[in-house]
Every structure is written in structure tokens, then in C-alpha cells.
C-alpha positions as CSV (number, residue, x, y, z in Angstrom):
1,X,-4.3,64.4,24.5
2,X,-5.0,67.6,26.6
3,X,-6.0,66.3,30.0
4,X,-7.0,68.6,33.1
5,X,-4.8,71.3,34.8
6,X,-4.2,68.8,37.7
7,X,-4.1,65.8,36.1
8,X,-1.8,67.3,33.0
9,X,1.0,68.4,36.0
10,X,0.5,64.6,37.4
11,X,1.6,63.5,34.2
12,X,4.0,65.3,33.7
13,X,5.7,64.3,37.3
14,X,4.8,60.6,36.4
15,X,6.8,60.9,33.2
16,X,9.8,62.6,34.7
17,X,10.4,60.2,37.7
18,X,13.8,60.7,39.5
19,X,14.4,63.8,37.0
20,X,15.1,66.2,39.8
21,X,13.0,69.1,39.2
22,X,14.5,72.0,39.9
23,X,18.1,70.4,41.2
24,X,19.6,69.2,38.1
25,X,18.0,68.6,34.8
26,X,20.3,66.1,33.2
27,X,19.0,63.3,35.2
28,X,16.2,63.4,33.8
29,X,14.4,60.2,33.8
30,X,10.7,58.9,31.8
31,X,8.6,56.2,33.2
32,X,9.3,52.8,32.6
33,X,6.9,52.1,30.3
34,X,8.1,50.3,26.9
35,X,5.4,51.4,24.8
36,X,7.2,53.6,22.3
37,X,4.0,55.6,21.6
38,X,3.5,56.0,25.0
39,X,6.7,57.4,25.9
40,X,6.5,60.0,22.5
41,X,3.0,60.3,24.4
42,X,4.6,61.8,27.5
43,X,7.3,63.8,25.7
44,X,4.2,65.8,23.9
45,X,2.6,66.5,27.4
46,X,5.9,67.9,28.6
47,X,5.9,70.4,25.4
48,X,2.6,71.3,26.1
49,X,4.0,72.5,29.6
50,X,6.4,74.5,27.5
51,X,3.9,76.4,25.3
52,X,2.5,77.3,29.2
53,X,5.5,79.1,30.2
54,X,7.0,76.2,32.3
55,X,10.5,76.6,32.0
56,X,11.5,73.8,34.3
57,X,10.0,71.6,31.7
58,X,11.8,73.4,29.1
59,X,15.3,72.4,30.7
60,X,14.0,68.8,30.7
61,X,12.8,68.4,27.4
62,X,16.9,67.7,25.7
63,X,17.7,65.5,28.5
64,X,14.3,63.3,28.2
65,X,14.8,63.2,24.7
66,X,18.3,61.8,25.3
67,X,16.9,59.4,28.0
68,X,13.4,58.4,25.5
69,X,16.4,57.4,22.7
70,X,18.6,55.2,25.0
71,X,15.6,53.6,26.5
72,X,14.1,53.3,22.8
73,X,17.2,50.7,22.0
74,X,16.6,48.3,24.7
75,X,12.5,47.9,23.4
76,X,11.9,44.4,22.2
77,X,12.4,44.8,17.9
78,X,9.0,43.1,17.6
79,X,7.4,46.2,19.2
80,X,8.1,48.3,15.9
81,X,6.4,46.4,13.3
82,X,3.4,47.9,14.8
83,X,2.6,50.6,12.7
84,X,1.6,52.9,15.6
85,X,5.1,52.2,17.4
86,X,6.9,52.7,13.9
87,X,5.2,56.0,13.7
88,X,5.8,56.9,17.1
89,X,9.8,56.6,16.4
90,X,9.2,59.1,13.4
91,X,7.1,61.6,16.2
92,X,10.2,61.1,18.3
93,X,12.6,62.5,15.5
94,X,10.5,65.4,14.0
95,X,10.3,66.7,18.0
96,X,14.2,67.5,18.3
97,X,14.8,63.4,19.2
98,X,18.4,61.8,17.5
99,X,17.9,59.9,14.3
100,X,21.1,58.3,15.1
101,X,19.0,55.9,17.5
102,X,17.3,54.5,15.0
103,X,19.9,54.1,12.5
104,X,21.4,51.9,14.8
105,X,18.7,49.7,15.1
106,X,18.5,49.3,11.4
107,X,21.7,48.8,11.1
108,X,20.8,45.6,12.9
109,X,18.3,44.9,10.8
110,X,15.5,45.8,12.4
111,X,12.6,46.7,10.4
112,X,10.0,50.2,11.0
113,X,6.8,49.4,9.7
114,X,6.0,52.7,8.1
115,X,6.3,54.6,5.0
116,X,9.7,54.7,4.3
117,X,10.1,58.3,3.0
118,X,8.6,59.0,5.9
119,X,11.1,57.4,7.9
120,X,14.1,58.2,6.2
121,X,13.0,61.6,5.8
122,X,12.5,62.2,9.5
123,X,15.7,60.6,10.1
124,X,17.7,63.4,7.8
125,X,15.6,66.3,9.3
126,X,16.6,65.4,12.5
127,X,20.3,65.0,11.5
128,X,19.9,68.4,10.1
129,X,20.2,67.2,6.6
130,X,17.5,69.8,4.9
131,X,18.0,69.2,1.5
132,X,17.3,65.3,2.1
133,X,14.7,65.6,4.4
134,X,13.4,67.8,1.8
135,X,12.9,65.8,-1.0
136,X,12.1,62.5,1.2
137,X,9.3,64.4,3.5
138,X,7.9,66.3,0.6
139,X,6.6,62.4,-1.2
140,X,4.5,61.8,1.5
141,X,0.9,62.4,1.6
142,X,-0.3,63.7,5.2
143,X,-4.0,62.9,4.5
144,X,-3.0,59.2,5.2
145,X,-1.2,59.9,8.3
146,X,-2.8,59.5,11.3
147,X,-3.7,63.6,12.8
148,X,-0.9,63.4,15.5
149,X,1.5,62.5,13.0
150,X,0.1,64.3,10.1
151,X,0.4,67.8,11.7
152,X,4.0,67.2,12.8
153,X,5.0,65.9,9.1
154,X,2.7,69.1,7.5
155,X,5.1,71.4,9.9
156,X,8.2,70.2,9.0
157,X,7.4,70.3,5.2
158,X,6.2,73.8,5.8
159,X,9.9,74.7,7.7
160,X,11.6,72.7,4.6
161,X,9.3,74.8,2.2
162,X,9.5,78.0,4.0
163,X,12.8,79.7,2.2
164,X,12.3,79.0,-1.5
165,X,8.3,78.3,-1.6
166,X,6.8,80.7,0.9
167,X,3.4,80.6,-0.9
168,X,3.4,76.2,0.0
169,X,4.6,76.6,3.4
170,X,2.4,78.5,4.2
171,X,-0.6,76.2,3.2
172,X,1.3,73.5,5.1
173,X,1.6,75.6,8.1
174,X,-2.3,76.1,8.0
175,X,-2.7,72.5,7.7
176,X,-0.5,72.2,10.7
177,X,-2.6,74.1,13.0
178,X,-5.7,72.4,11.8
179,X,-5.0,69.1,13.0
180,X,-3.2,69.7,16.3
181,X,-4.5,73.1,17.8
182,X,-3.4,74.0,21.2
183,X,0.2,71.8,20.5
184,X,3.8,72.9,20.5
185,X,2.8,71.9,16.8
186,X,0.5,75.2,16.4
187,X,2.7,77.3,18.4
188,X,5.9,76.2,16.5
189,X,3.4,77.1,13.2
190,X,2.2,80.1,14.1
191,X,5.5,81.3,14.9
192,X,6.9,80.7,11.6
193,X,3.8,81.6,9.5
194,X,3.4,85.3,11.1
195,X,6.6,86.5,9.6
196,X,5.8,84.9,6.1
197,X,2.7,86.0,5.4
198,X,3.7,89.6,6.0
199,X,6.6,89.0,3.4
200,X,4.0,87.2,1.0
201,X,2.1,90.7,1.7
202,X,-0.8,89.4,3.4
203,X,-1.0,92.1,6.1
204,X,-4.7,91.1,6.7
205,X,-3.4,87.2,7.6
206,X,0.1,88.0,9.5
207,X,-2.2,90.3,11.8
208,X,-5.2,87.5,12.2
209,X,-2.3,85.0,13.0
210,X,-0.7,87.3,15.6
211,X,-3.4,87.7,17.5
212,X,-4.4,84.2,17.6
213,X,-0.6,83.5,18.8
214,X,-0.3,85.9,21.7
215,X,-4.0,85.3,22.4
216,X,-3.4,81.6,22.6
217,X,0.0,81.4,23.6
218,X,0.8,84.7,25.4
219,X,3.2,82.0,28.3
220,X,5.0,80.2,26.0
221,X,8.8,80.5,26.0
222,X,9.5,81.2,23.1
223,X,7.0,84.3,22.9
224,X,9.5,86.3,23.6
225,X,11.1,85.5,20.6
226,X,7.6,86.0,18.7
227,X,7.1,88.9,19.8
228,X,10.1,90.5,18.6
229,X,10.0,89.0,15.5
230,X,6.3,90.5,15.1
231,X,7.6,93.8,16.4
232,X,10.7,93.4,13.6
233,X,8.0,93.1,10.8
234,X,6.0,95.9,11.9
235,X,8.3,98.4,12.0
236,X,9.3,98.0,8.5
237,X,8.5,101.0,6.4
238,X,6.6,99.2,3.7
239,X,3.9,97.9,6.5
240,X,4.1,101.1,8.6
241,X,3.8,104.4,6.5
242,X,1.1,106.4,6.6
243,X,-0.4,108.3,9.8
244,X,-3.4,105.9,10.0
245,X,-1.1,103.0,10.1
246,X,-0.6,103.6,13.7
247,X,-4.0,102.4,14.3
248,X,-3.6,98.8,13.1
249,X,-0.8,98.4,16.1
250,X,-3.2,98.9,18.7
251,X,-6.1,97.0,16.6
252,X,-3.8,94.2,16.9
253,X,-3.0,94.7,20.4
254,X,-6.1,95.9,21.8
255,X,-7.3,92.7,22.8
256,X,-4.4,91.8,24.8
257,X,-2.8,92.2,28.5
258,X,-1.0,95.0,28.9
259,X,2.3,93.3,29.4
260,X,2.4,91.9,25.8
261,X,1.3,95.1,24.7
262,X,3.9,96.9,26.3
263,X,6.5,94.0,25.3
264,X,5.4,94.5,21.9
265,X,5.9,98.0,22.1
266,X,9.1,98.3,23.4
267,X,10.1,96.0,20.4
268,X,8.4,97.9,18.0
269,X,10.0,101.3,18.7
270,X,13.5,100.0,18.8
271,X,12.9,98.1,15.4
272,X,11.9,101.0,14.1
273,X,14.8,103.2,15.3
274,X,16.9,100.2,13.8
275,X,15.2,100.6,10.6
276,X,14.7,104.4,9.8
277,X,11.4,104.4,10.8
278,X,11.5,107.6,13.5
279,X,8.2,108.5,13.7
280,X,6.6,105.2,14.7
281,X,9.5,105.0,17.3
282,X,8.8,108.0,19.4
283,X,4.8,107.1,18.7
284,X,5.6,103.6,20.5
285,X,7.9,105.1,23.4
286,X,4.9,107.2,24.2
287,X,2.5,105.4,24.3
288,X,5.2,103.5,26.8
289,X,5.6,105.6,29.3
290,X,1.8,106.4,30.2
291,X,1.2,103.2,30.7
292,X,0.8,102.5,34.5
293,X,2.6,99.7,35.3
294,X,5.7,100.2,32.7
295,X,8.9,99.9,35.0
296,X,12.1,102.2,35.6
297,X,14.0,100.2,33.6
298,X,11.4,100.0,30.6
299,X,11.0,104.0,31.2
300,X,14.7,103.9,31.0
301,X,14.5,102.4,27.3
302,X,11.2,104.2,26.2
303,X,13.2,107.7,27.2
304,X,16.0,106.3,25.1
305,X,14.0,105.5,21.9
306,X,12.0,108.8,22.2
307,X,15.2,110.8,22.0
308,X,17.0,108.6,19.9
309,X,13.7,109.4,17.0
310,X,15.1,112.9,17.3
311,X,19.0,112.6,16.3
312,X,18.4,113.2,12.7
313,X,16.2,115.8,12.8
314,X,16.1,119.7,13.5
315,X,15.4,119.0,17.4
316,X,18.6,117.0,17.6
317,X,19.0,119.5,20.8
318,X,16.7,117.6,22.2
319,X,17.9,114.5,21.7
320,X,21.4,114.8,23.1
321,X,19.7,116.7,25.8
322,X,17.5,113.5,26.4
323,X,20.3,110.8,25.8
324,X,22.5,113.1,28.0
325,X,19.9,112.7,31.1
326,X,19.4,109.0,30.7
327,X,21.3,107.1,33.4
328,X,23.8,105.4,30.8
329,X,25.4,102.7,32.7
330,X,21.9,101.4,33.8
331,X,21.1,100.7,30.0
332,X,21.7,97.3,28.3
333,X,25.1,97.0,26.0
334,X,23.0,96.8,23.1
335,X,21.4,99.9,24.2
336,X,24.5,102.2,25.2
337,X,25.4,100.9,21.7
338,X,22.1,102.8,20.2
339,X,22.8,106.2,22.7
340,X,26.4,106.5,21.4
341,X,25.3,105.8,17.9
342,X,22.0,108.2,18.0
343,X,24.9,110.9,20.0
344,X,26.6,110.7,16.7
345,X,24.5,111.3,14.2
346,X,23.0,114.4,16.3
347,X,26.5,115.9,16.7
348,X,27.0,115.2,12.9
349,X,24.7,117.7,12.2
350,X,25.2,120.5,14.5
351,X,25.6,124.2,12.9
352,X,29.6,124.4,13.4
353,X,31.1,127.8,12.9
354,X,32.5,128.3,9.7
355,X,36.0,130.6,9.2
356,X,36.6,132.6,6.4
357,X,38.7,130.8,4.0
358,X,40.9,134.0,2.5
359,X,41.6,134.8,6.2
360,X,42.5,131.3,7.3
361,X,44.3,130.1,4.3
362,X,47.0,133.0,5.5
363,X,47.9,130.7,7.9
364,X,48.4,127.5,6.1
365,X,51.5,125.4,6.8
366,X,51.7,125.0,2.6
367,X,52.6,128.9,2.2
368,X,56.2,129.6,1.7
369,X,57.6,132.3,3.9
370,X,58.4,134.9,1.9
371,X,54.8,134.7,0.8
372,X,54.1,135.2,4.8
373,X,56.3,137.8,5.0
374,X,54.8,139.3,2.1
375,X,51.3,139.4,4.2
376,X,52.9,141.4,6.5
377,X,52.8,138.1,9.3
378,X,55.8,138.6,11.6
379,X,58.1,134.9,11.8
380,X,59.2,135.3,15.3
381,X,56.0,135.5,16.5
382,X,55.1,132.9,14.5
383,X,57.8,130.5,15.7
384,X,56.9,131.4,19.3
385,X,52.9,130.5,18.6
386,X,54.1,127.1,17.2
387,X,56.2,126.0,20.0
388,X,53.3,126.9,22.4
389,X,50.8,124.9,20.3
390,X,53.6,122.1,20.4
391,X,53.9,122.2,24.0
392,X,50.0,122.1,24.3
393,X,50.2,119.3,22.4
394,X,52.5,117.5,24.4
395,X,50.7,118.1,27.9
396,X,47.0,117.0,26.4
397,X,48.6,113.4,24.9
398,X,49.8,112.8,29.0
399,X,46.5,114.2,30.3
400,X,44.5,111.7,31.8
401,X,40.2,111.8,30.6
């Protein structure tokens, strides 16, 4: 299914005729082909462009999939007893396609000649109906599938398994990858299965699996979102405590371009700001800033994190000093969030001057006079220092800051 470079972005233009690349996406158009299979065929190659970092191909993918279901009710009904054109209208719905197509063509009594769990099952996944889907996908057996098909049912089991039976999605996830490599289907796996094997503990797997992801799939768009979720879990205290732990971060990074690495990075420190985990913090923003082609604005954010680590601690001098040189209106709102936040907890523990109670009890508005007068404290004056402070008051609440 994985063609040549040039003939892959052929395809891809073939498939998206009069879709207006680059003008206006919701006029996107497939070819004309009315060979169900065919047309799933195409979708697939435009994912693949997705998991390369093509974004234009990303816009197109909802609007193709809206065009592949109307196109998919005017296909002569004979077409899907074929079991292969059955099974390519399940493809369609476990990729993000509407079920509600083909409940309207059974609704007309048109028979899909496929396994029937499977069908239905795909149907209520796509309408978002989990627990359904659930206990429809989870009767069928993927071993008599055929591999396309098989790896996207063993994915969405794995997705429907993932929150209550981590240790089964996870062998479905595996399964997944092993019968389409290189698809959305592996990238879509991968993504999901890093984060759960560090909560199942398996530190040794989540870090094999993230580097096959950003070693593989380093373009996609949705890295991004990987790589903070990778970031997220490393900066957790139970996978990062010791000293020595600081070494498994560039283990797992070593093999990798420097702009994942500093990507990764930058997520990692502010997680671990987020989360209490200083040390690591400051260790990532570092290791940031010597880096030769980090940016202004990623120096911005490493500067940031690095005095950030220090709010809580006895060199919180230096970190309002630090946060107090940043250029504050050049940071993102999430960020100016995080400076005011880290300014507070650095002024919260400042050495403040302490008066001496007896002294300054004297002077308490709950004495009585005559126990004022008693202290030897003279009222006039006192009424002439209140309606000073009073005045004060007055002329600070029309001041302007």
C-alpha cells in the first residue's frame, strides 16, 4: 500500500480531484471510481500523507470523508455483498467516516456481507457509542480478518480497552502495529500505547516505544501532541527521581534531531515545574539554552522555567530577579500565567520584618482609651495621626497604577 515518494503524491492528487489544494478544503472531491475498497484505498494514502507532516492533507481528510459517504450511497447495492467491499465500509467507519451512511442503506434493506459484530460494532464506534462498540468489537476475532482490516479492528479494541483493561490494550495495540507498520494505524498505536505502559510501570517499553515513535514519525501532526504527552509522563516524580535518572532523558533522545530533542525538552521542564518536579526543570532549561539553534522565543521560555525552579527555594532572589528580566509581554498567556504564579510563591516566602508584639499591640484600635491614656499615649495627637492616615487613604483609592 506504500508506493514511491512520487508516485504516493500522484495519488494523492488523483484522489483529490477538483479538491482545491490550498484554496478551500471543503470541496474536496475523490475520484470517480465506484469501487468502495478502492476509494477507502485512497483515503488510507491521504493518512499516510498525514503521518508525513502534510497538513494540507490533514484539512482534507473530514471533507473527503464526507464526500467518500455521499458517494458511497449512490454505489450499486450489489457491490456490497462482496466481502471485500463489505469490509471496506467497516475501514471507512473505524477511520473517522459516519456510520449514519450506512445505516441508511440498511435501513433499505441492503445487506453488508461481513461479520455482523463487526459491522455493527464499527457503526457504534463511529457514532461515538463506546460502550456498544465495546461489547460488539470485542466478539470478533482479528486473526480471521484480513491484515488491513485486522489492525484497524485490533486498534480500536485497544482504544475501547485502554481505560479499564490497560494490561489488554496494550497487547492489542502491539498487535496493531504488527500488521500495519508505517500506517496512521501504528502512529495512532504508538501514541496511545507510550503513555500506558509508563502507567502499567513498564519504563523499559514506554521508552522503546518512544523512540520508535519520534524515530518513525518525527513529521506527523499529531507529534506535537506526542511529544508533550511523553514530556507529561516524564516529568512525573515516580519516573524521574534520582540524579541518574537524568540520564535515561537523553538515552531516549540521543538518537534524535535536535529539534525533537529540544521540543521535548521544553515540554519536559515545564511539566515538571507543573508537577513539583524543580530540579529536573531547571536541568531541562539548561540544557536548552546551550543548544545552538534554540530561538529567542524558546530562550525566552527556557529563562522562564530555570527561574521559575527557584521560587520555592532559598535563591528565590534569584528567581524574581530572573522572572523580573524576562520580557513578560512577549511570553505566551499560559506562560505569564506560570511567572505571576512562580512571583507568588517567591514573595510568599520572603524574610518580612517582624514588630514587636507588646509595642505594637499599644496601638491597637481594640484598647479602650483610658487604657491609652493610661500608657502615657497623648489622644490629640492620636486623632491628628488618624485623620492623616484617613486622608492617605483617600488619595491612594483615586491614584491611578
Amino acid at each position: 500500500m506504500r508506493a514511491g515518494k512520487h508516485l504516493r503524491a500522484a495519488f494523492v492528487a488523483l484522489s483529490l480531484v477538483g479538491a482545491g489544494v490550498g484554496t478551500n478544503p471543503a470541496t474536496a472531491q475523490v475520484s470517480v471510481s465506484a469501487d468502495p475498497d478502492l476509494m477507502v484505498l485512497e483515503m488510507q494514502i491521504l493518512q499516510d500523507e498525514i503521518i508525513r507532516g502534510n497538513l494540507e492533507a490533514y484539512d482534507l481528510l473530514q471533507p473527503s470523508l464526507l464526500v467518500l459517504g455521499r458517494r458511497f450511497l449512490t454505489v450499486d447495492p450489489q457491490v456490497w455483498e462482496i466481502p471485500k467491499q463489505a469490509n471496506a465500509a467497516v475501514a471507512f467507519m473505524l477511520s473517522g467516516g459516519s456510520g449514519s451512511v450506512f445505516q441508511q442503506l440498511a435501513s433499505q434493506g441492503i445487506v453488508f456481507n461481513t461479520d455482523q459484530n463487526l459491522f455493527a460494532g464499527a457503526m457504534a464506534y463511529s457514532q461515538g457509542n463506546r460502550q456498544a462498540a465495546k461489547n460488539l468489537l470485542l466478539k470478533v476475532d482479528v486473526h480471521r480478518l484480513p491484515s488491513g482490516l485486522a489492525g484497524q479492528v485490533a486498534l480500536a479494541q485497544g482504544i475501547l480497552l485502554s481505560a479499564n483493561k490497560p494490561e489488554e490494550a496494550n497487547k492489542r495495540f502491539d498487535l496493531a502495529r504488527l500488521l500495519m507498520p508505517g500506517t496512521l494505524v501504528e502512529e495512532s498505536a504508538l501514541r496511545r500505547q507510550v503513555p500506558l505502559a509508563a502507567r502499567l510501570g513498564n519504563h523499559d517499553k514506554f521508552e522503546r516505544l518512544a523512540q520508535r515513535y519520534l524515530f518513525q514519525y518525527p513529521d506527523s501532526v499529531f507529534a506535537p501532541d506526542f511529544r508533550d504527552k511523553m514530556a507529561a509522563t516524564m516529568s512525573t516524580p515516580y519516573y524521574l527521581q534520582r540524579e541518574s535518572d537524568w540520564e535515561k532523558v537523553f538515552q531516549l533522545l540521543a538518537d534524535f534531531d535536535e529539534d525533537s530533542r529540544r521540543h521535548v525538552l521544553l515540554t519536559l521542564s515545564r511539566a515538571s515545574l507543573v508537577s513539583g518536579n524543580t530540579e529536573f526543570a531547571s536541568k531541562a532549561g539548561k540544557v536548552i539554552k546551550d543548544m545552538e539553534s534554540t530561538s529567542e522565543e524558546e530562550h525566552l521560555k527556557a529563562d522562564l522555567f530555570i527561574a521559575a525552579s527557584l521560587a520555592s527555594t532559598e535563591d528565590w532572589r534569584d528567581a524574581l530577579n530572573g522572572i523580573g528580566q524576562l520580557d513578560y509581554w512577549s511570553l505566551s498567556p499560559e506562560n505569564q500565567v506560570l511567572a505571576d504564579a512562580a512571583t507568588r510563591v517567591a514573595n510568599s516566602i520572603r524574610d518580612w520584618p517582624t514588630p514587636q508584639i507588646e509595642h505594637a499591640s499599644m496601638f491597637a484600635p481594640h484598647l479602650s482609651q483610658a487604657v491609652l491614656k493610661r500608657n502615657g499615649v497623648d489622644m490629640s495627637v492620636l486623632a491628628q495621626a488618624q485623620a492623616s492616615l484617613d486622608s492617605a487613604n483617600t488619595t491612594l483609592k483615586d491614584a491611578e497604577f
